[in-house]
Backbone as CSV, one residue per row, in Angstrom:
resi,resn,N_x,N_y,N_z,CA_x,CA_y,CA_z,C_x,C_y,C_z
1,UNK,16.374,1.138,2.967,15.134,0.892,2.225,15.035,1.886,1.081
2,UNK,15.003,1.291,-0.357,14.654,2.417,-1.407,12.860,2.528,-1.914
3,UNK,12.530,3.742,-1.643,11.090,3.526,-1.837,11.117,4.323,-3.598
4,UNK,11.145,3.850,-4.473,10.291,4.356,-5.733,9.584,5.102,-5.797
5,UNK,9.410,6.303,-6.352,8.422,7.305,-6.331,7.733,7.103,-8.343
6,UNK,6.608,8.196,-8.345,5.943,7.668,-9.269,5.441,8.954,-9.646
7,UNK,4.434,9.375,-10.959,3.610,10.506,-11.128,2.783,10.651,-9.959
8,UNK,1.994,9.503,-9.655,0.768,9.398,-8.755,0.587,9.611,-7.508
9,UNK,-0.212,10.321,-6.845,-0.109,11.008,-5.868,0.311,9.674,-4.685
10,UNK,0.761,9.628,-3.696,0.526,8.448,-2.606,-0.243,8.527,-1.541
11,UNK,-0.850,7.601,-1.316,-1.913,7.591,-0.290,-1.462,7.282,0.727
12,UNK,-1.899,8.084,1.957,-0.871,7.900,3.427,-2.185,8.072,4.248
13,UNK,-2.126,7.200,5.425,-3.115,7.526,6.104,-2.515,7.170,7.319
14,UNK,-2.973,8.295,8.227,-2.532,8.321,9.738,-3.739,8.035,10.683
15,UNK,-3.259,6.766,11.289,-4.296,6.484,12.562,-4.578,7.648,13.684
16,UNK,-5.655,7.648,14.292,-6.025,8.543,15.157,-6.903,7.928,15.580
17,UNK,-6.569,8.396,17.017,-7.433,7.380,18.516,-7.678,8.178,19.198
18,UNK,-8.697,7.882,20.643,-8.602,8.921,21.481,-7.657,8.912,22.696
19,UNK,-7.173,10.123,22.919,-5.620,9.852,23.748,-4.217,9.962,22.889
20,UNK,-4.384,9.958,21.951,-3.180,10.266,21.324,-2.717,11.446,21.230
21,UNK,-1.065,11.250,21.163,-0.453,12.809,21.641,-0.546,13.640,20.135
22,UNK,-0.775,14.964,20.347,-0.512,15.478,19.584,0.463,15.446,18.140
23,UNK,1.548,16.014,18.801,2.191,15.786,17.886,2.560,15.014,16.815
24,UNK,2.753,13.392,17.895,2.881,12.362,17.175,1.958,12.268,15.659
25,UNK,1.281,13.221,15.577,0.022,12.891,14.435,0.210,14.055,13.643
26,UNK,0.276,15.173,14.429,0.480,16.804,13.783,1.628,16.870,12.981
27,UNK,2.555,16.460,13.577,4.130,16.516,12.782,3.914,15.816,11.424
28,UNK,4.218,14.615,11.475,3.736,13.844,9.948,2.850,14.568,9.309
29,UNK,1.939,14.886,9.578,0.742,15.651,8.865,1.273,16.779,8.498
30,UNK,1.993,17.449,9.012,2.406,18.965,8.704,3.791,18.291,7.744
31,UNK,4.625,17.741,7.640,5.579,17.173,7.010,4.794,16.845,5.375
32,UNK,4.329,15.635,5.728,3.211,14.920,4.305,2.604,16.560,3.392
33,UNK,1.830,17.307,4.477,1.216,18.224,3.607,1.253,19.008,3.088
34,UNK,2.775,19.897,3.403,3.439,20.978,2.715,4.738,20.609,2.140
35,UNK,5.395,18.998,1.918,6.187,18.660,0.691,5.636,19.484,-0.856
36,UNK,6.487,19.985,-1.394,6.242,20.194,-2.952,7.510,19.492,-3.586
37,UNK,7.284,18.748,-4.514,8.289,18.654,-5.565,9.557,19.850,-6.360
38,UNK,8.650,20.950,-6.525,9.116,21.987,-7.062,8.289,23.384,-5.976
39,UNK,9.385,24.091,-5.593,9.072,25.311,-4.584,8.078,26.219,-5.253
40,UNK,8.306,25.836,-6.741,7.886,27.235,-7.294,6.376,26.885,-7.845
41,UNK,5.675,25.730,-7.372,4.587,25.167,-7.566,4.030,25.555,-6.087
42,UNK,4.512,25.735,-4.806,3.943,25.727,-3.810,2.262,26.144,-3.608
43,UNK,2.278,27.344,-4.116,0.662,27.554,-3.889,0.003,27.040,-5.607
44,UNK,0.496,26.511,-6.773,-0.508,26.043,-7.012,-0.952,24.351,-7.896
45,UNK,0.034,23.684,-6.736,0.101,22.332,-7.056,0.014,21.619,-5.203
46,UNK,-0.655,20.324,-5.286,-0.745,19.787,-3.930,0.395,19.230,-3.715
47,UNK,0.508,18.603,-2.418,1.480,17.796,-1.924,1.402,16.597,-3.002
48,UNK,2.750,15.802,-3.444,2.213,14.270,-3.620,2.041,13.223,-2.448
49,UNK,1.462,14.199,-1.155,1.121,12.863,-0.481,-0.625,13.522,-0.716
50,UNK,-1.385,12.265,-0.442,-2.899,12.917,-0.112,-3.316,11.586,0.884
51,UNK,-3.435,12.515,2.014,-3.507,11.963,3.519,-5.014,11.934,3.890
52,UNK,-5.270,11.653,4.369,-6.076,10.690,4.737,-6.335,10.456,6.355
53,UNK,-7.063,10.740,7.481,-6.710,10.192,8.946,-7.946,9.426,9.392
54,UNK,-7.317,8.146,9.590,-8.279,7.263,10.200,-8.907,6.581,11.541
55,UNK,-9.809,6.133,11.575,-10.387,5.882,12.993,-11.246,4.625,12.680
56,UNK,-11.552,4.321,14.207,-12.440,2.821,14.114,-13.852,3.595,13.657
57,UNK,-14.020,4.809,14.322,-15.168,5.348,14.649,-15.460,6.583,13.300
58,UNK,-16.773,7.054,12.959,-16.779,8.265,12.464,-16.994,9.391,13.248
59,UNK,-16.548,9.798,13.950,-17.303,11.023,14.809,-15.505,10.929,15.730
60,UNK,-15.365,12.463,16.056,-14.535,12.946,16.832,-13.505,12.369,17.749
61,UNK,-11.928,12.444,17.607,-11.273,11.691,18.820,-10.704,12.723,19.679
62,UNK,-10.937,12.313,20.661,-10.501,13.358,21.690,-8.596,13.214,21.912
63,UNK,-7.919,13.511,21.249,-6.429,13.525,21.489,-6.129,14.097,22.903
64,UNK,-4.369,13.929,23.307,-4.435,14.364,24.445,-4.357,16.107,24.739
65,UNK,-4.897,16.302,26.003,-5.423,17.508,26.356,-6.614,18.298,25.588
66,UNK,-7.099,17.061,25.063,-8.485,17.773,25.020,-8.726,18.140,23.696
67,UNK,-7.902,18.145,22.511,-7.816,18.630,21.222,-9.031,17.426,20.292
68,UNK,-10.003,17.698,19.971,-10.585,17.165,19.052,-10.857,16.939,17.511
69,UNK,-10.466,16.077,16.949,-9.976,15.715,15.089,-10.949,14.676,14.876
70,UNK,-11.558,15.511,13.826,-12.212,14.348,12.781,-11.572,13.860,11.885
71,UNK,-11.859,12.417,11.807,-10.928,11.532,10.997,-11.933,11.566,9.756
72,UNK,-11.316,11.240,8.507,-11.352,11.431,7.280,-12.288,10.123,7.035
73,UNK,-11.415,9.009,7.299,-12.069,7.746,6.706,-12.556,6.986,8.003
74,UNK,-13.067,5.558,8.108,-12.722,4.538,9.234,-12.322,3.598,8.460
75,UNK,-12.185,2.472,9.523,-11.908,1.108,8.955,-12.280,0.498,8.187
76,UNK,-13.635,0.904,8.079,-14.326,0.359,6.842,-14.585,0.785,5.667
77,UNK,-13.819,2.143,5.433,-14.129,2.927,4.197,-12.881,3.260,3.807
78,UNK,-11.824,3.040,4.592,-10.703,3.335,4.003,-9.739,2.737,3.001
79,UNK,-9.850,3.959,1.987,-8.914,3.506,0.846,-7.766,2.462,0.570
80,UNK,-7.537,2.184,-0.100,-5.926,1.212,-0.294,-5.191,2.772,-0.003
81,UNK,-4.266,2.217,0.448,-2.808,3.049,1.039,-1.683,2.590,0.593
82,UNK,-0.342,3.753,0.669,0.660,3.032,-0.014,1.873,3.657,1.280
83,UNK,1.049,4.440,2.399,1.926,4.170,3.707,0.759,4.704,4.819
84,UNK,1.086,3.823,5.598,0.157,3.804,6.993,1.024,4.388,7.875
85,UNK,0.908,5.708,9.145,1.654,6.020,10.199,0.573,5.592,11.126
86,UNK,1.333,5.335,12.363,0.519,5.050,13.244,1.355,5.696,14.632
87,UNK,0.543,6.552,15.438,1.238,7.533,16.099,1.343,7.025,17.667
88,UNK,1.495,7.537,18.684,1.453,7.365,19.934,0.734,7.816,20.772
89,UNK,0.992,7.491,22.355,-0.143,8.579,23.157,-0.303,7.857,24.102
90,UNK,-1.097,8.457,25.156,-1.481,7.332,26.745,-2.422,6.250,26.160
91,UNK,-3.280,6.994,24.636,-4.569,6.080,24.252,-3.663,4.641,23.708
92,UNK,-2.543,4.428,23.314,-2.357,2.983,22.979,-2.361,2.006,23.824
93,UNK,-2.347,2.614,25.651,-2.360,1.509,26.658,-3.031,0.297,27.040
94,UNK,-4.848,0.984,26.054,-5.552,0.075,25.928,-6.326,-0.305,24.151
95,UNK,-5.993,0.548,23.275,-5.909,0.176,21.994,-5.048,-0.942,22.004
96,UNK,-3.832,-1.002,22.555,-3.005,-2.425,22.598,-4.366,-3.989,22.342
97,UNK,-5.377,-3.587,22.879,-5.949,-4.898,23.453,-7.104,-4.603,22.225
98,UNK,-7.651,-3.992,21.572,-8.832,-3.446,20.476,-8.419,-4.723,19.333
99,UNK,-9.486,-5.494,19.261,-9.011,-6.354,18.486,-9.453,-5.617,17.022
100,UNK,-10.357,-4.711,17.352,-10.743,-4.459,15.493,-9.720,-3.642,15.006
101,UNK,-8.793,-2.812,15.823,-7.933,-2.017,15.528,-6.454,-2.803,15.213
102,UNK,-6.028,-3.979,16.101,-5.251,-4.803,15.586,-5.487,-5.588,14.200
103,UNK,-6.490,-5.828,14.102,-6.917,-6.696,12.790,-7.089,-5.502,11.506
104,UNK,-7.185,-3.995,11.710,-7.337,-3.436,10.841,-5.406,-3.121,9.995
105,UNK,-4.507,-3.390,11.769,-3.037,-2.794,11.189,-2.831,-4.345,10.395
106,UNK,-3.155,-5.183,10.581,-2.271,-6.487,10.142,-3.093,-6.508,8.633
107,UNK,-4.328,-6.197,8.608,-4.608,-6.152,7.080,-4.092,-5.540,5.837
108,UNK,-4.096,-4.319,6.520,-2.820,-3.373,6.061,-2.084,-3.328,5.739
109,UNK,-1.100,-3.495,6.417,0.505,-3.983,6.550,0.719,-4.798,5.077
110,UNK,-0.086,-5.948,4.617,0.261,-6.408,3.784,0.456,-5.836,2.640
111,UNK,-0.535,-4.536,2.214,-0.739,-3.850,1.205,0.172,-2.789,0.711
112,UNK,0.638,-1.702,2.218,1.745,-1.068,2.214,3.088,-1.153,1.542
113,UNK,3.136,0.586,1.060,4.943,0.112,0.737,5.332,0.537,2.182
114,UNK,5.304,1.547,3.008,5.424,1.811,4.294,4.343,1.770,5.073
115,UNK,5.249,1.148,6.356,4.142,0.692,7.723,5.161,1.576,8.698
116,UNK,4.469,2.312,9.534,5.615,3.072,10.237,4.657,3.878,11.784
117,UNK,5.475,3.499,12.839,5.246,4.039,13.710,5.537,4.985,14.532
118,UNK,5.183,5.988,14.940,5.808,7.114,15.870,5.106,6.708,17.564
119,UNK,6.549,7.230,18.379,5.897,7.265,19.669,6.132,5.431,20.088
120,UNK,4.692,5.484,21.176,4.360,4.490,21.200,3.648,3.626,20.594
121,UNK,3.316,4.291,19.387,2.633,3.616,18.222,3.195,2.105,18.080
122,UNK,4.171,2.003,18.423,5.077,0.687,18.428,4.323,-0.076,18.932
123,UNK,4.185,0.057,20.187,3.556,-0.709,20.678,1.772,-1.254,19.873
124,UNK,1.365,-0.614,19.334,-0.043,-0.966,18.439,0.301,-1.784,17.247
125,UNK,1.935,-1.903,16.838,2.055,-2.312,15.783,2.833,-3.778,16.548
126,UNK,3.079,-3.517,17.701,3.961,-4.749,18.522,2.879,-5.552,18.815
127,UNK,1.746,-5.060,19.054,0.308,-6.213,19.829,-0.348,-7.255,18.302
128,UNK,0.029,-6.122,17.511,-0.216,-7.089,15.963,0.107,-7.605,15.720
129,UNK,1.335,-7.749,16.186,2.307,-9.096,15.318,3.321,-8.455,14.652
130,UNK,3.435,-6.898,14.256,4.087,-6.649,12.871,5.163,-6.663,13.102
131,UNK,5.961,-6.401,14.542,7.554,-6.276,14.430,8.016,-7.486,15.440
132,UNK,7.672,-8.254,15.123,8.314,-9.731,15.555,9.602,-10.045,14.620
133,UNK,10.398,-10.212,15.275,11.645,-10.632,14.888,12.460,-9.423,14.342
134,UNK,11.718,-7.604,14.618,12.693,-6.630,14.254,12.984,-5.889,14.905
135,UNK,14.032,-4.733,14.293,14.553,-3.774,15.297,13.582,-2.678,15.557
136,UNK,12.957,-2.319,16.387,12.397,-1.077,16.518,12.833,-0.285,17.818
137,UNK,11.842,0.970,17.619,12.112,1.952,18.411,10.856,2.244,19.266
138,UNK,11.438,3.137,20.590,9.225,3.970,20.624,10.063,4.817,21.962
139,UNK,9.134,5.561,22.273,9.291,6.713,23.269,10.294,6.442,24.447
140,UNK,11.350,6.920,25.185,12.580,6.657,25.661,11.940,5.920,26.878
141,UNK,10.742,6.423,27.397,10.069,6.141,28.592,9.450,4.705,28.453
142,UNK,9.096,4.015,27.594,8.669,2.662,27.370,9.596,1.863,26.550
143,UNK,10.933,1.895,26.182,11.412,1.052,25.740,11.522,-0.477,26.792
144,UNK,11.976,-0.318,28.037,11.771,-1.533,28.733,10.434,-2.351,28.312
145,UNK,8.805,-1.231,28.063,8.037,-1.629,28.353,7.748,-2.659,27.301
146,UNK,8.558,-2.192,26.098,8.387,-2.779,24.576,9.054,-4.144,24.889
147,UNK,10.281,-3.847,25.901,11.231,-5.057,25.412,10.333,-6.217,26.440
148,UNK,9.884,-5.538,27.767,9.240,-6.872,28.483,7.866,-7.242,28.086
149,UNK,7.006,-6.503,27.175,5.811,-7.360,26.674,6.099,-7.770,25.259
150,UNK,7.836,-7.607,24.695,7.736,-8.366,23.649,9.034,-8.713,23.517
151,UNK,9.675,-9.738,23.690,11.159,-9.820,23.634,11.694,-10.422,22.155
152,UNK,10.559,-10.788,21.313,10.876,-11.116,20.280,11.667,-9.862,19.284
153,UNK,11.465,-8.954,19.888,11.861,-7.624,19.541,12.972,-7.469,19.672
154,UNK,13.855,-6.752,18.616,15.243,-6.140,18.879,14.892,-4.510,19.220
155,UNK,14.762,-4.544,20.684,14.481,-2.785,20.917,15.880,-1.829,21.058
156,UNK,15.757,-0.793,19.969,16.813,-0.034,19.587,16.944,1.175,20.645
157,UNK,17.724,1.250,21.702,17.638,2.441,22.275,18.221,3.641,22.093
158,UNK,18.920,3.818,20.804,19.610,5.156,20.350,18.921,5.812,19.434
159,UNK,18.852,5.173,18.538,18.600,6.002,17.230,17.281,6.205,17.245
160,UNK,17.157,7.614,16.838,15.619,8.326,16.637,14.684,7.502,15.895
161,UNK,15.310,6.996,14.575,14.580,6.455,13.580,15.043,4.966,13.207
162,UNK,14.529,3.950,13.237,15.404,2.974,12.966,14.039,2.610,11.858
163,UNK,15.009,1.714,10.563,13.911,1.129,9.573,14.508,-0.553,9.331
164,UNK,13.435,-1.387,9.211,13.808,-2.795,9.158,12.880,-3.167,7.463
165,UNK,13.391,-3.348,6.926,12.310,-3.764,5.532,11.876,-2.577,5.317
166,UNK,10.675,-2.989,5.003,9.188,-1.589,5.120,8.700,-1.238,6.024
167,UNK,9.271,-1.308,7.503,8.713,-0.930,8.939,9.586,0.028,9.025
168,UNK,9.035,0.901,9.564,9.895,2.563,10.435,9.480,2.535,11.720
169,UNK,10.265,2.489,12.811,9.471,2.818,14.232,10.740,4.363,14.442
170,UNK,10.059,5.159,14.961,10.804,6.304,15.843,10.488,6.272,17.059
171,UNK,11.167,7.172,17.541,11.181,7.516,19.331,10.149,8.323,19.015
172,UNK,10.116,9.078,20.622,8.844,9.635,20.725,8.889,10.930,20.076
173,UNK,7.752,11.202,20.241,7.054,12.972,19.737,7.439,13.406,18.421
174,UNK,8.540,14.361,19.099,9.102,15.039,17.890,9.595,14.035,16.790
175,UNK,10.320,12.846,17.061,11.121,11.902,16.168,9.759,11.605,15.089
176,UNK,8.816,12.098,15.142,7.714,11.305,14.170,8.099,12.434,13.248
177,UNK,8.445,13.674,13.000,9.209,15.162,12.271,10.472,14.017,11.604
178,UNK,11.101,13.347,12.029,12.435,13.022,11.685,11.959,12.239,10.491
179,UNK,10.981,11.321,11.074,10.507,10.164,10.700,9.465,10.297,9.105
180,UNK,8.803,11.508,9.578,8.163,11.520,7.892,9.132,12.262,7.120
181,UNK,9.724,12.909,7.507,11.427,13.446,6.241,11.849,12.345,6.212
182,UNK,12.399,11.348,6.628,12.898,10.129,5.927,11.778,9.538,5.041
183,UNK,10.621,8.994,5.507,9.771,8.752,4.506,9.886,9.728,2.883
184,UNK,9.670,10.826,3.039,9.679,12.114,2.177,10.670,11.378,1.327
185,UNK,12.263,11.483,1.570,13.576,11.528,1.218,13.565,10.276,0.566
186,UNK,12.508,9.133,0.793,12.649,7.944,0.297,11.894,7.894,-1.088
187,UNK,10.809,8.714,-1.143,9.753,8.452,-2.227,10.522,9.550,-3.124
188,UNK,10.960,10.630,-2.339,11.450,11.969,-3.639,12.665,12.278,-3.840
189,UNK,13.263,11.858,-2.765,15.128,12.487,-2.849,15.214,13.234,-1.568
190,UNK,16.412,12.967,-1.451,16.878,13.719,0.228,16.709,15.634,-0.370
191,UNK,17.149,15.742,-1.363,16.288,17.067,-1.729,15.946,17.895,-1.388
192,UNK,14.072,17.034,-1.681,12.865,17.127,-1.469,12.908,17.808,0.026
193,UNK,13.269,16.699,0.483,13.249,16.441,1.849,13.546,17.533,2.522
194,UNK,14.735,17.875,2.255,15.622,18.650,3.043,15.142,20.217,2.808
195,UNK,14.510,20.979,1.488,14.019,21.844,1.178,12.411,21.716,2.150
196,UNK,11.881,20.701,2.315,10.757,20.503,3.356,11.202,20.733,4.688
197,UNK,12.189,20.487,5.164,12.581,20.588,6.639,12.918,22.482,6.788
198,UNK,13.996,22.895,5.638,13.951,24.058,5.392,12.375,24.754,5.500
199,UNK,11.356,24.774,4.780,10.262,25.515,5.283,9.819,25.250,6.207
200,UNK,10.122,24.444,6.961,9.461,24.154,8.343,10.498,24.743,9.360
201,UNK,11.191,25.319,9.005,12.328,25.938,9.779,12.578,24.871,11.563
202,UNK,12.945,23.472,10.289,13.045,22.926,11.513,14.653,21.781,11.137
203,UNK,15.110,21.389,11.794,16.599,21.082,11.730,16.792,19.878,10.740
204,UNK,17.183,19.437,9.551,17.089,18.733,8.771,17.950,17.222,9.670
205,UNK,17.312,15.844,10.609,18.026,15.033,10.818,19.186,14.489,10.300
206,UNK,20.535,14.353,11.160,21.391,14.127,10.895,21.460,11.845,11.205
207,UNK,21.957,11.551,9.680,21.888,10.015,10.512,22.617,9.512,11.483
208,UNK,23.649,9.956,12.091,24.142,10.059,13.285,23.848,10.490,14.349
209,UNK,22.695,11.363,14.644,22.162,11.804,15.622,21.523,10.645,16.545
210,UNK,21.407,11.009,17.789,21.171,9.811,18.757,20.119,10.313,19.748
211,UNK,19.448,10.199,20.392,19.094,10.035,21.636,20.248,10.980,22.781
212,UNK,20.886,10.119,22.683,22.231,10.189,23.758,22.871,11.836,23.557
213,UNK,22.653,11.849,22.207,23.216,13.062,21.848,22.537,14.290,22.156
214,UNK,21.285,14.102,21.831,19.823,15.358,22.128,20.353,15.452,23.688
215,UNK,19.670,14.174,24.238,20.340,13.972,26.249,21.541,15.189,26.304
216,UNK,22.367,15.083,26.084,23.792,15.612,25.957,23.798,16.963,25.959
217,UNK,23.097,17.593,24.687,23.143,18.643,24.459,22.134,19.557,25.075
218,UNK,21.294,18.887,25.695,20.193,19.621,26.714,20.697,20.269,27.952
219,UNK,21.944,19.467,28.166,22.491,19.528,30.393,24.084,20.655,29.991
């Protein structure tokens, strides 16, 4: 997928529910918000993403273990976007079934240059309709669960990050870190990217890296 980048800042907005895991939401967010174009702008130019976190509700979501985030926009006030993440957590077990929250991703979706899920976010974007007939990914622990409430699905069980069109699904947690550096690398240059993973003193994804391989190198 080649994403075009532009002067103009991009609008990204990350769903937030209650029950959702941490990370899945923190990572992207910490990725999106300390990209710079140029290092030497760091403290006095913004990110070109300007993020955005959304909810059905205005008032507080309780994430998991208890961490509470106010979301920026809701459904009804939120801006045009030019990439939607949508994260994971125990809370998608029954967001799956939220019809205002399904009807808010499928509205969406159309508008997006990226639609992209971390976690089990898959699954919120699988109850919509959006990855019918593609390859995706979601947390190692529910891939069966993806493939038996949706078989229209090609469920990918290796790769951290898999992208079909303008859809991104990753594995769980951490892979949503993998997942907005590829986003990054798409709008600015692997670069960008890679000088972002550098300040985050965190391991710049290799596209060969697997699942199988992390497994591997843990035992």
């Amino acid at each position: 997928m080649q994403i075009h980048s532009s002067l103009a800042r991009k609008k990204l907005g990350i769903l937030v529910f209650d029950e959702i895991e941490i990370l899945d939401f923190c990572g992207p967010y910490e990725v999106f918000s300390i990209v710079r174009l140029e290092e030497e702008t760091r403290r006095t130019e913004p990110s070109p993403f300007d993020i955005v976190l959304v909810s059905q509700f205005d008032k507080p979501v309780v994430a998991t273990g208890g961490l509470k985030v106010q979301p920026d926009v809701t459904f009804e006030n939120c801006p045009d976007l030019d990439v939607l993440v949508v994260p994971g957590g125990l809370g998608t077990r029954w967001e799956m079934h939220n019809e205002k929250l399904l009807s808010f991703l499928q509205q969406r979706a159309v508008g997006v240059e990226v639609l992209a899920s971390v976690c089990t976010g898959a699954l919120l974007l699988a109850s919509a309709g959006l990855l019918k007939g593609l390859t995706a990914t979601t947390h190692w622990h529910s891939l069966q669960l993806l493939h038996e409430l949706f078989p229209d699905i090609d469920v990918e069980r290796q790769a951290r990050v898999v992208k079909d069109g303008k859809v991104m699904t990753s594995a769980g947690i951490s892979a949503g870190i993998d997942l907005s550096l590829d986003i990054v690398a798409g709008y600015f240059g692997e670069d960008v990217a890679r000088f972002t993973a550098s300040y985050m003193e965190y391991p710049f994804p290799s596209s060969d890296i697997s699942r199988h391989a992390l497994a591997t190198a843990r035992e």
